[in-house]
N, C-alpha and C positions, 0 to 999 in steps of 0.2 A: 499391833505388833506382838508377836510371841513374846518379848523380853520383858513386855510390860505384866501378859497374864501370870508372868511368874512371878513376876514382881507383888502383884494384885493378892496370887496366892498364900505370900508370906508379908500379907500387909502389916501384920502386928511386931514385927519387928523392925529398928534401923534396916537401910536397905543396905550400908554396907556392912552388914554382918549375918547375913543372911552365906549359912553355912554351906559348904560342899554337899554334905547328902540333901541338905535342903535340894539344889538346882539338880543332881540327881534323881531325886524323887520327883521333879516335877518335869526332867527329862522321860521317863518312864512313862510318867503319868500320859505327855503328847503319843507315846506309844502305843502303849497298851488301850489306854482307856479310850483317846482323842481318834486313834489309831490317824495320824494324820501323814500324808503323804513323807517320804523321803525326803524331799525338797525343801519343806516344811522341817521335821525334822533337823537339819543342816540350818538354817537359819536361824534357830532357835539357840543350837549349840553355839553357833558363830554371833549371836548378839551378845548371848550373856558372858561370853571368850572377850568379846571387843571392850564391853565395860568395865570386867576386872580388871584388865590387862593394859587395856589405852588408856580411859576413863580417869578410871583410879590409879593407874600408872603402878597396880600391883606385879606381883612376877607371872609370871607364865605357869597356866594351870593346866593339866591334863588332867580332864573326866575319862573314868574309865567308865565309860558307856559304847555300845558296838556303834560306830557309825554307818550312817546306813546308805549303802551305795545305792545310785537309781539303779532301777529294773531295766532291765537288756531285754525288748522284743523283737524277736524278728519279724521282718519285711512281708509285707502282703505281695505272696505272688501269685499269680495268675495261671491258670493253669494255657492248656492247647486251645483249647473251642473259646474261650472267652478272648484271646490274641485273636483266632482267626474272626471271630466280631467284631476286633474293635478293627480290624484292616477292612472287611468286608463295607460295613459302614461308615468307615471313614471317606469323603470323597475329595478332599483335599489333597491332592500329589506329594505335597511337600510332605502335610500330615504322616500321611501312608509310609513314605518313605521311612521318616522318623520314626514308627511305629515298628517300622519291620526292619530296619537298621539298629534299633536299640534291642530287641528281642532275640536277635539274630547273633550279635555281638555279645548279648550281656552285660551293655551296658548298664551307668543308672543314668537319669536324667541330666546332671551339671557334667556328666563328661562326655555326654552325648553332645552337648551344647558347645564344649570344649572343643571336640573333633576338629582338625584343621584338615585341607586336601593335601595336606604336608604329609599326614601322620598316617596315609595310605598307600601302602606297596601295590600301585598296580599291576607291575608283573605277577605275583605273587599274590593280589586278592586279597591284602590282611592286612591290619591295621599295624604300623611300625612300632 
C-alpha cells in the first residue's frame, strides 16, 4: 500500500508527526520519480487524507498538490473496409445484423443491446 511507502520513507520519525511537506515531498516523489499512474496517484493522496482525518480524528487537510485526473482516450474506431470485413465474414444473420445495425445507427454496444421494437418508427425508418 502506498500509505505505508511513505510511511517507510519517514521511518525515523513518530508516525504521527510526520509533517505536511514531509507527505508533499513524497507526493511528488510518486510523481515525478515513481511516475506512477493517476489511479495510483489518488490512492495514495486518499490514504494518507483517511488516516489524518478518520484515524487520528485530526481536522480536514488540504494538500496543495495538482490532482491528477485520469487520461480521456478516445474510442477505437474502424474505419469503411474493416466494417465491410467484419459483415462480409460474419455468417451469423443475427451477427450480421447487429453489425450493420450498430454502424449504421451509431450506436455503441449496451444500447444496441438496449433497442426495444418499441423504440423503432416504422413509418419513418428511425429509431424513436
Amino acid at each position: 500500500m502506498s500509505f505505508q511507502k511513505c510511511l517507510s520513507a519517514h521511518s525515523h520519525g513518530d508516525i504521527d508527526t510526520i509533517t505536511e511537506p514531509q507527505i508533499l515531498e513524497f507526493v511528488r516523489f510518486l510523481i515525478t520519480e515513481r511516475k506512477v499512474s493517476t489511479s495510483y496517484q489518488n490512492v495514495s493522496i486518499n490514504a494518507i487524507k483517511f488516516y489524518y482525518e478518520q484515524v487520528l480524528k485530526g481536522q480536514r487537510k488540504f494538500y496543495f498538490v495538482d490532482r491528477p485526473r485520469r487520461d480521456k482516450t478516445l474510442p477505437i474506431v474502424l474505419n469503411t473496409e474493416e466494417i465491410t470485413s467484419m459483415i462480409k465474414i460474419t455468417t451469423n444473420i443475427k451477427h450480421k445484423l447487429i453489425i450493420m445495425f450498430g454502424y449504421s445507427s451509431g450506436l455503441r454496444l449496451n444500447e444496441i443491446i438496449r433497442v426495444r421494437l418499441s423504440d423503432i418508427d416504422r413509418e419513418r425508418m428511425q429509431l424513436g
